[in-house]
C-alpha positions in Angstrom: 11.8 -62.3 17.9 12.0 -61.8 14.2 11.7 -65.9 13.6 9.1 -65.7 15.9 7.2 -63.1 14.0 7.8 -65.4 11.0 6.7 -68.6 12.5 3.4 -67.1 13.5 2.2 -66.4 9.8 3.8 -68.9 8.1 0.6 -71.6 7.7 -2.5 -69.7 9.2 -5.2 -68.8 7.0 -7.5 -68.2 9.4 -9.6 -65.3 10.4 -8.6 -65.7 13.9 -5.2 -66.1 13.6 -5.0 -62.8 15.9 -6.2 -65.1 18.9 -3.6 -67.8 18.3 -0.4 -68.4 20.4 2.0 -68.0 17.8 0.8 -64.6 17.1 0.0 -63.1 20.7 3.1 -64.0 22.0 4.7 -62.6 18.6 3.2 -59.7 19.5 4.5 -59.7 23.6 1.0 -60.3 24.7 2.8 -62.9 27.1 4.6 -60.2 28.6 2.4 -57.5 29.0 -0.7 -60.1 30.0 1.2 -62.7 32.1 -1.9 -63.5 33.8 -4.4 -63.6 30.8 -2.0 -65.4 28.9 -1.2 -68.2 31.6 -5.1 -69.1 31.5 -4.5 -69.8 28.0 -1.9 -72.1 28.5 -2.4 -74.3 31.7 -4.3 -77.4 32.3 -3.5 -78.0 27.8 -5.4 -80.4 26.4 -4.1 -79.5 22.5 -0.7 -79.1 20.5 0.1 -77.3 17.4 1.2 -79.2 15.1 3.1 -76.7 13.5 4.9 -74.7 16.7 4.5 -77.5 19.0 2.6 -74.8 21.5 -0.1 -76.5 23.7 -3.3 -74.7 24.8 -5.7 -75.4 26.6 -8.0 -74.9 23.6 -7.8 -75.8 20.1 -8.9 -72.0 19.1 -5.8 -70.7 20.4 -3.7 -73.0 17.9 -3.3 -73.2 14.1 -3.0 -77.1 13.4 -4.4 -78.1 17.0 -4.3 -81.8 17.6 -5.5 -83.2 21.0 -3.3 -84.7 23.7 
């Protein structure tokens, strides 16, 4: 978890970083929003370039590039 934590705030300078994979699932959003967090991350149409997460949109990335 701690190179998670890490990884999440390594690159990011942006404002929104709090609505980006990396840091959600830092933070055990994935857990305790299964459901929410699943609607993030099916039918993914971008990849960070940095984590290698895909989303299905590029707000939800750092370094989004699309599939």
């Amino acid at each position: 978890m701690l190179q998670e934590t890490l990884k999440s705030n390594s690159i990011c300078n942006s404002e929104l970083h709090n609505e980006h994979l990396c840091y959600i699932k830092s933070q055990g959003f994935h857990l305790t929003n299964e459901q929410e967090y699943n609607t993030l991350v099916e039918d993914v149409r971008y990849m960070c370039n940095h984590c290698s997460r895909t989303a299905r949109s590029a707000d939800n990335l750092c370094v989004p590039v699309l599939l």
